[in-house]
N, C-alpha and C positions, 0 to 999 in steps of 0.2 A: 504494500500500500504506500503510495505516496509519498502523502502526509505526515508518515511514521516517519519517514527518510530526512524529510524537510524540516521535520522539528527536533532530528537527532542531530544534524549540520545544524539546525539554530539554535541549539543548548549548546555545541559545541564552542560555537563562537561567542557566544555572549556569558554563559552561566555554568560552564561545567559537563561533565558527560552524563547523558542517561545510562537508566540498566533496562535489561529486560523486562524488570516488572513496572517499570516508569511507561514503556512506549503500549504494553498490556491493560496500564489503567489510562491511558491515553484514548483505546479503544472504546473502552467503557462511557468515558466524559463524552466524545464524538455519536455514540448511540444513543447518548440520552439529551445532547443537546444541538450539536451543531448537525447532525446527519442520521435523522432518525429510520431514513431506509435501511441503515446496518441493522436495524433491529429485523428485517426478511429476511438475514444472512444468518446462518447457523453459528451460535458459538464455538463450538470447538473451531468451526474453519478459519472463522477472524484469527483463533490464535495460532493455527497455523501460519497466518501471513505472519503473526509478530516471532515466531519461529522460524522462520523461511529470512525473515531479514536480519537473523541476528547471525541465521547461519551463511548467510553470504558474508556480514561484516567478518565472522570468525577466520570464512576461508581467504580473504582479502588481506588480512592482517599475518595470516600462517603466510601466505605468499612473498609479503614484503620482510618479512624477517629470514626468510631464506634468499632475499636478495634480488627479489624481481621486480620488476618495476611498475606497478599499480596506481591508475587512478581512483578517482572517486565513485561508491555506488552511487549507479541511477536507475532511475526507475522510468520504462516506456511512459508517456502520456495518455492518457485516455481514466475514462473512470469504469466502466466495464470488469467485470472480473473475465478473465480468461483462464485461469485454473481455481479448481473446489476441492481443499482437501480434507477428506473427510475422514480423519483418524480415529480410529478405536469404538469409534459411536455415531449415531446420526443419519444412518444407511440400512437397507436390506435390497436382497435379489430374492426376484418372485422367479424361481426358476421353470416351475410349470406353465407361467403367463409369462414367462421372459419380459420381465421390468423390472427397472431398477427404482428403488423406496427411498429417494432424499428427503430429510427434515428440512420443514420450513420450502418444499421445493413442489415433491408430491412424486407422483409415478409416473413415470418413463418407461416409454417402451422401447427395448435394445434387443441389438441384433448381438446372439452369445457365439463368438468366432471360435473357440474352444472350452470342453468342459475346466470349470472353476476346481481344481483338487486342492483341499487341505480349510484349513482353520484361515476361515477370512477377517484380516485383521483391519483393513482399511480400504478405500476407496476414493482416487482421484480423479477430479471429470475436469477434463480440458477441451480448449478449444481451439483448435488448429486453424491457421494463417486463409486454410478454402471457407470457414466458417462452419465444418462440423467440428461436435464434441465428439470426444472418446471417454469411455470409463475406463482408469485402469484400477484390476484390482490385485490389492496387496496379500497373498497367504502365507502363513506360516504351515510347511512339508517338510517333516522331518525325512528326507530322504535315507533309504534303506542303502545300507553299507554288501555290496558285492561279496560274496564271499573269493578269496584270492583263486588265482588258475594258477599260479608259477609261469606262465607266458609272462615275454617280453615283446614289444612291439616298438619299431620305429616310425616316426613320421617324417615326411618331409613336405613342405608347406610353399606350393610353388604357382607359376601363371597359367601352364598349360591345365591341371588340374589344382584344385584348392588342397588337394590334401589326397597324398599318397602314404600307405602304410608297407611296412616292409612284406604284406601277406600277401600285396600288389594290388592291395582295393582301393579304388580312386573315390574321391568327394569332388562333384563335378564344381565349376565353379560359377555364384550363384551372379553373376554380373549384375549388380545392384546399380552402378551407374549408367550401364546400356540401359538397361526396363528404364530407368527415372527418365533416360535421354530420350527414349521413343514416345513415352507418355507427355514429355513435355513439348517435343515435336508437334504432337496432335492437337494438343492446348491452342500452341501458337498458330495451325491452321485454323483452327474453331476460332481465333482473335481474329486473325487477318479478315476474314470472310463474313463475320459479322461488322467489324468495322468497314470494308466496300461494300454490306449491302444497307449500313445507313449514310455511309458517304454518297451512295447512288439515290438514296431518299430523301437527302439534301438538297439534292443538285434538280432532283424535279419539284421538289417545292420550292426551292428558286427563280425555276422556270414560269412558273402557275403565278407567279407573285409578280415578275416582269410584263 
């Protein structure tokens, strides 16, 4: 959040540093008086944000003491949330009615791209740059330990394939920037072609108008 950001540079320079439980009750005074829509917003998520900003200043600070060279956090403009994190509490999945249960939000209907396995501890809804949301969600699986074979096996990790094993099994390679590059190809014709067919609807309602 912003505002959290702006008024941790304005204690810094006038009055001293805040802590994390200063920009926390910061949240609370802004819900109750200057920005009463925070009250639609789930709490636990608000304190996500005040969590999310302390752990950037944390990791900004770990960086500059190892010697790199760091500006100042900011934060994009806009007032929009574009991520919801909804930790520990605050959510359910209707798995028979495939919808997702946010507080303060309601039910959503989601498309489930793989079964959900293990103890679901959290859930974050984002909003990606095309204007859809994703849910991701956070589980705790204890994964089961293999029992040993006494095999060894080498890998070698190359262009032609992604991944050869000395038994000679190839992992094909998945060209992640080819696909994005043909998808974004197609984009750009879908641009081009709607923008000449209202540059061509321009041009006769220009004409209509002479």
């Amino acid at each position: 959040m912003a505002i959290l950001l702006s008024e941790l540079n304005k204690a810094k320079d006038e009055c001293g540093k805040l802590k994390p439980k200063d920009t926390q009750a910061l949240i609370v005074k802004l819900k109750q008086e200057e920005n009463p829509e925070l009250n639609k917003v789930y709490a636990k998520v608000l304190q996500m944000v005040n969590y999310q900003l302390w752990s950037n200043i944390k990791a900004l600070a770990e960086l500059k003491q190892n010697g790199k060279k760091v500006g100042k956090l900011r934060y994009k403009t806009g007032n929009s949330f574009k991520t919801l994190n909804f930790n520990q509490s605050g959510f359910g999945i209707d798995f028979e009615n495939k919808k997702l249960i946010l507080s303060k939000i309601g039910s959503i209907p989601i498309k489930l791209h793989r079964p959900v396995e293990g103890k679901i501890k959290g859930v974050i809804v984002k909003r990606e740059r095309s204007g859809r949301w994703y849910a991701i969600v956070q589980v705790e699986n204890n994964a089961k330990q293999l029992p040993p074979t006494g095999k060894t096996v080498g890998i070698d990790v190359g262009i032609r394939h992604f991944l050869t094993d000395s038994d000679g099994r190839h992992v094909e390679n998945p060209r992640f920037y080819e696909r994005t590059l043909k998808s974004i190809k197609i984009l750009q014709k879908k641009s081009c072609k709607k923008i000449s067919q209202e540059n061509k609807k321009a041009q006769r309602i220009g004409r209509k108008q002479e």
